[in-house]
Structure formats: C-alpha cells, structure tokens
C-alpha positions as CSV (number, residue, x, y, z in Angstrom):
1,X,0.0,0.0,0.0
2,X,1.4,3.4,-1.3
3,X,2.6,5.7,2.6
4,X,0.0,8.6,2.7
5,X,1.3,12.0,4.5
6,X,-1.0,12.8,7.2
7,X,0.8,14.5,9.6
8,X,1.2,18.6,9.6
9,X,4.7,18.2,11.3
10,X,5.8,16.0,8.3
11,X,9.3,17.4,7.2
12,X,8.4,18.2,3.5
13,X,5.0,20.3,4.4
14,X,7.3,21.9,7.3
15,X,9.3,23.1,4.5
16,X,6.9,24.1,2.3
17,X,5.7,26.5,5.3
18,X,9.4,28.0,5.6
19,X,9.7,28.3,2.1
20,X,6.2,30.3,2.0
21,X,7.2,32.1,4.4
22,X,10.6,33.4,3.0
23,X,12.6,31.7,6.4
24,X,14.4,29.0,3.4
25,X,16.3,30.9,0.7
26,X,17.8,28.8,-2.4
27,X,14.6,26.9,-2.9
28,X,11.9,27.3,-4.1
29,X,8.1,25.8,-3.7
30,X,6.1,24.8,-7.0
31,X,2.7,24.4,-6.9
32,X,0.6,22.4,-9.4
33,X,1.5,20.2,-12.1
34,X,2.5,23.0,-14.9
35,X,5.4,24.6,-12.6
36,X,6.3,20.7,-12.3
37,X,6.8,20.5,-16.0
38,X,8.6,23.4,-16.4
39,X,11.1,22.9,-13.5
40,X,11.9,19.6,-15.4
41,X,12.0,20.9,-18.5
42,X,14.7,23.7,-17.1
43,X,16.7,20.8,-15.9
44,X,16.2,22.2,-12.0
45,X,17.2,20.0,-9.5
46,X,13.7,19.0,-7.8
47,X,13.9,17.7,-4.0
48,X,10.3,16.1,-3.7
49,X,6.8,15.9,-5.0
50,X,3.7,16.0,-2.4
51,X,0.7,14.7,-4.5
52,X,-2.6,14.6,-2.9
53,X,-3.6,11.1,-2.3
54,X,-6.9,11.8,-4.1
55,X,-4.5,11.3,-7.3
56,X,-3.6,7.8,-6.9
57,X,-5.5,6.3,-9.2
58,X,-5.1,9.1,-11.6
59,X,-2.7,7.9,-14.2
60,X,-2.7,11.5,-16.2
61,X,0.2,13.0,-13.8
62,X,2.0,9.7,-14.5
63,X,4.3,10.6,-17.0
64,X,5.4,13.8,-15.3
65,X,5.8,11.9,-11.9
66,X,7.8,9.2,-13.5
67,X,10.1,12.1,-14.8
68,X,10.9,13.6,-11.7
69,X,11.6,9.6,-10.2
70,X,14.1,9.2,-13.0
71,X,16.1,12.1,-12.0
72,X,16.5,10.9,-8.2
73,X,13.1,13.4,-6.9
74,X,11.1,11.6,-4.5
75,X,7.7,11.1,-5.3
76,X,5.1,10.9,-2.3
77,X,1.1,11.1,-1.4
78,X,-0.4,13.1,1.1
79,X,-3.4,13.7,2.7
80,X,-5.8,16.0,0.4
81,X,-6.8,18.5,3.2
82,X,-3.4,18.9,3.9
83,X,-1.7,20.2,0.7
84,X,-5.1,22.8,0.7
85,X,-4.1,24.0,4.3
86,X,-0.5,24.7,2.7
87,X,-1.9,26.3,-0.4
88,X,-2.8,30.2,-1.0
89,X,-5.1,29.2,-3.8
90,X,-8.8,28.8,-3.7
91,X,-8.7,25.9,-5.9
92,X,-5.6,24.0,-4.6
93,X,-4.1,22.1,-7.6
94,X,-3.1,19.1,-5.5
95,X,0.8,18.9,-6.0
96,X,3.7,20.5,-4.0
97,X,7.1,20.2,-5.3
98,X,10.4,21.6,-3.5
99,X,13.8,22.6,-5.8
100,X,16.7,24.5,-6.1
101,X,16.9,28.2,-7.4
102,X,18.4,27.8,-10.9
103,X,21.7,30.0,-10.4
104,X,23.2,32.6,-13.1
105,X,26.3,34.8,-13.2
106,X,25.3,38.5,-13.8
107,X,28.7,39.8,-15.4
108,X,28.5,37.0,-17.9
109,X,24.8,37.1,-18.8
110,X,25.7,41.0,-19.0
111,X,28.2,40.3,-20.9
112,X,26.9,37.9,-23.6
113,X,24.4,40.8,-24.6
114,X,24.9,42.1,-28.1
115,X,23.7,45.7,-30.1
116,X,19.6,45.5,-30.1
117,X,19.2,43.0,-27.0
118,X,17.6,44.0,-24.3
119,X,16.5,43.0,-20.6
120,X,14.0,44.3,-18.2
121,X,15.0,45.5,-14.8
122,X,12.5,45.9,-11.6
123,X,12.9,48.5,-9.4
124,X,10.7,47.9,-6.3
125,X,8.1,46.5,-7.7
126,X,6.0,45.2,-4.9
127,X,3.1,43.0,-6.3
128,X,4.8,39.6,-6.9
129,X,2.0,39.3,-9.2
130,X,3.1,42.0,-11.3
131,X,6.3,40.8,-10.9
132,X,5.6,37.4,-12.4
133,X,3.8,39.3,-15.3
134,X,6.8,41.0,-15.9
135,X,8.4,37.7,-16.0
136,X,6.3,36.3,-18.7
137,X,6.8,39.2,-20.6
138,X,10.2,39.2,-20.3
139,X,10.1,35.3,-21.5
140,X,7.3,36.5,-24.7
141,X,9.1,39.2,-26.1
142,X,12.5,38.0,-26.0
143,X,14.2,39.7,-23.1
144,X,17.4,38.5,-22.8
145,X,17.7,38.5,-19.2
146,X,15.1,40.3,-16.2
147,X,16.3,41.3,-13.0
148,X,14.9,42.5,-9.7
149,X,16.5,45.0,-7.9
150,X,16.4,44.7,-4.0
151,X,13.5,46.2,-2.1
152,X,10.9,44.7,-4.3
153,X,8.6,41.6,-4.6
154,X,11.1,38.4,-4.8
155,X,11.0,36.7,-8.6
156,X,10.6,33.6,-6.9
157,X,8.1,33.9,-4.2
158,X,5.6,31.1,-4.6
159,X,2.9,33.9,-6.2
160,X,5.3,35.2,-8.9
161,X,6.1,32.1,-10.2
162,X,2.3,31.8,-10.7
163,X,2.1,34.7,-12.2
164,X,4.8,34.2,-14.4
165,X,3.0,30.6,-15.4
166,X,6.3,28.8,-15.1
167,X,8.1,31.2,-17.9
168,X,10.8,31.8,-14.7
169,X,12.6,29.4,-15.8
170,X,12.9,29.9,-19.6
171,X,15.6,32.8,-18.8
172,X,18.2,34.1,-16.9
173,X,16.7,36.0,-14.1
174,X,18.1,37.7,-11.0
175,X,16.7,38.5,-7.6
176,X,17.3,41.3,-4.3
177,X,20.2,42.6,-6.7
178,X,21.5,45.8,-5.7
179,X,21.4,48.6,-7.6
180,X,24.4,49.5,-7.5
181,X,25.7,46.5,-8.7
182,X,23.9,46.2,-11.0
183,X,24.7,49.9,-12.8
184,X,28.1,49.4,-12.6
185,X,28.3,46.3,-14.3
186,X,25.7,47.7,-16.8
187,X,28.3,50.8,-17.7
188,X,30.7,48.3,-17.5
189,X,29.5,46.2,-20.3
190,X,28.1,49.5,-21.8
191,X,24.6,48.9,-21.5
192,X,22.0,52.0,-22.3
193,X,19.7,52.6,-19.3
194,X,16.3,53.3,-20.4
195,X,13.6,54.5,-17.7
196,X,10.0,54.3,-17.8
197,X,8.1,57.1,-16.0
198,X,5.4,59.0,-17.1
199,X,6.9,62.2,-17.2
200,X,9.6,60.7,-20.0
201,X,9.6,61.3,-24.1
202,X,6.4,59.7,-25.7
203,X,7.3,56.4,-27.2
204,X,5.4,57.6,-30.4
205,X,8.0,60.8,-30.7
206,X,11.0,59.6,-29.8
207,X,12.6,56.4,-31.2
208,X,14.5,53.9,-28.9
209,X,18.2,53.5,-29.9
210,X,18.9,49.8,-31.0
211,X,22.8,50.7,-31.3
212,X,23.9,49.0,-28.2
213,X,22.3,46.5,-25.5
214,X,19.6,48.2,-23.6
215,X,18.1,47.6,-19.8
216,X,14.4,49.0,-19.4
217,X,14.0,50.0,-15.7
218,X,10.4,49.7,-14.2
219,X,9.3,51.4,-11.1
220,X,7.2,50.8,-8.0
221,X,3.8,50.7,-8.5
222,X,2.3,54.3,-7.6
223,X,5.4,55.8,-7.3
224,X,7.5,54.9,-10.0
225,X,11.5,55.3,-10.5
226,X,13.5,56.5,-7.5
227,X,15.2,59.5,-8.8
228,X,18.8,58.2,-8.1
229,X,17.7,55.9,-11.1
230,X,16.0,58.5,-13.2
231,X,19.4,60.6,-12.7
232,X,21.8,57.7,-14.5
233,X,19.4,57.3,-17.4
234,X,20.5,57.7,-21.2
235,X,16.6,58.2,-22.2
236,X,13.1,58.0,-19.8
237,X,10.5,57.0,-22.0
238,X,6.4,57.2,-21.5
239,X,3.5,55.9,-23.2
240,X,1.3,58.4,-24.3
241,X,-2.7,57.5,-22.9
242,X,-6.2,58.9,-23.6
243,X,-9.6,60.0,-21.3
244,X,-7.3,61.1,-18.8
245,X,-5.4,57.9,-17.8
246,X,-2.6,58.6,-16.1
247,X,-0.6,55.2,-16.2
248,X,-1.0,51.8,-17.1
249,X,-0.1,48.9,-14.5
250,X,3.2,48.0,-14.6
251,X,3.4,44.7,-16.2
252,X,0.8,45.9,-19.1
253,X,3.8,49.2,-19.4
254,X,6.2,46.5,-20.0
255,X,4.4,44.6,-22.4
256,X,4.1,47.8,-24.5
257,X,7.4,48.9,-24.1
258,X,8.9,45.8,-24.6
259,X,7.0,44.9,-27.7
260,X,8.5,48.7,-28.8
261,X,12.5,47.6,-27.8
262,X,12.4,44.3,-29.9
C-alpha cells in the first residue's frame, strides 16, 4: 500500500511553510502540475513531489511523476486537506514540489548581450503578481535577461512564479540585486539605461536607440523610479494615454514597451 502523509509536522509540508514564508532561501516551492513540468523541462534539480492522495489512481500525472523519479526526486502522497491547508489558492491544484533556485552569473549574462538586446529591470516592484507578469513578458518578447533589484517583490516567491506561469525558468533572471551593482556592471558592459516614467519622451515621438544593448527599468507601483535611477538614465521614455489615464499597470507598461524595444 502506497505511505499517505498525514501529519502537519511531516518534514516536507514543514518546509513548504518555511519556504512560503521566505525563512528558506535557495529553494523554491512549486505548486501544481505545470510549474512541475517546467522545472523539469529547465533541468532544475527537484527535492520532492507532495501529490494529494486523491490522485492515486489518476494515471494523467503519471508521465510527469515518473520524470521527476528518473532524476533521483522523491515522489510521495499526502493527505488532500493537507496540501489545501499549505496552499494560498482557492482551488488548490493538489501537487507541492520543492527545488533548487536555478543560479546565473550576472557579469556574464551581462556580458553575452549584443547591439539590439535587451533586458528588463524591476525597481521595487512590490506586487509579486506583477512581478511574475513581468516575467512572462520578459520570457514572450525576448528579453534577454530580467532582473529584480532589491526592495521589491522576490521573482521567486511562490505567487510570482504563478504569475509568471512557469516562464521563470525559460531565462536568466536575477533576484534582491542591488542597484548599485547592477549599474556598474551595466556601464561596464556598456549597456544604455532606459527609464520608464510617465513624465519621459512619448514612445510615439522619440525612437528607442537599437545601437547598443539596452536595460528597461520599471518602477514601484504608484510611485515609479526612484530619482537616483531617473538621474543615470540615457533616455526615460512614456506611453502616451487617452480620457485622462494617467498610467497603465506596470506589467501591461512592460508589455508595450517591450514589444516597442524588440
């Protein structure tokens, strides 16, 4: 008979709690079948799968399951009410999975950017669900990299990487990153700053220089870029709006000006 979880003290749901609650850095807690996939699909190095024991006779997550067995992850049930209690979501999905933060090397990625590349740089925003927007528009419209700066919403906080739909790990991304750090490398590797903020050239005026690689800084939500940013930048861009709209959110901003750097 297949072991059932049904303990709250278990070690893996312990985890999952210290991981929600951002007390276990370097790993990271997927939930539902999807993030699954994509974790394996990135090659991540998964710990464990919790699947709810209302699954067990459910042979359509086998294939994925059997996956994440054949690279040494190890595959257990647990009680249904259990994984909810754990889960943020409404609608549980019925599957928690623990593993490691895929790791990159700034200077390099930095580095490896040619003339008309660009990545996207977040610069406290709080939402994690705009943050995991900004990720899947980073992954849509061919960013090369996207980084968040310290001080705002963690890329891979357990809502971001549902926000981002699993696109996290389809590209180099960067987390609690300085800002100083990352300017000077940026100079360094002679990388345009470009701002958006509201009171910047219209985007329908002014073109965007594709003669070097070019980082797109977004700001808080409400407030926008902290003026030691604003101060650095080659160009501050804005998107010109109608019926007296004065900004977009900041994921739908990126979209546009994304879609505008390519």
């Amino acid at each position: 008979m297949t072991e059932v979880v049904r303990s709250p003290q278990n070690s893996k749901l312990k985890l999952a709690r210290a991981i929600r609650a951002s007390k276990e850095r370097g790993k990271l807690l997927l939930e539902g079948i999807h993030l699954l996939e994509e974790a394996l699909a990135a090659e991540a190095l998964i710990h464990w799968v919790l699947v709810s024991e209302e699954r067990l006779e459910d042979s359509s997550w086998q294939p994925v399951l059997e996956q994440a067995r054949a690279i040494g992850a190890e595959v257990a049930f647990c009680e249904a009410k259990l994984l909810s209690e754990g889960s943020d979501l409404d609608a549980p999905p019925g599957l928690l999975a623990v593993c490691n933060q895929p790791e990159f090397d700034l200077e390099s990625t930095l580095g490896g950017l040619h003339e008309g590349d660009y990545l996207l740089v977040c610069a406290g925003v709080q939402e994690p669900g705009n943050t995991g927007a900004i990720v899947r528009v980073a992954a849509g419209l061919g960013a090369s990299a996207l980084v968040c700066l310290k001080g705002g919403a963690s890329v891979w906080s357990p809502r971001a990487l549902r926000g981002a739909s699993g696109t996290t790990f389809r590209l180099p991304v960067f987390d609690r990153i300085p800002w100083e750090q990352f300017l000077h490398a940026a100079q360094e590797k002679e990388i345009q700053i470009l701002v958006a903020d509201a009171g910047g050239d219209s985007i329908e005026e002014h073109s965007i220089s594709k003669t070097k690689p070019r980082a797109l800084v977004l700001g808080m939500e409400g407030k926008g870029i902290p003026e030691e940013i604003r101060a650095v930048a080659d160009q501050v861009f804005s998107i010109p709006l109608t019926r007296g709209v004065e900004s977009l959110n900041v994921a739908t901003a990126a979209a546009i000006l994304s879609w505008n750097l390519r």
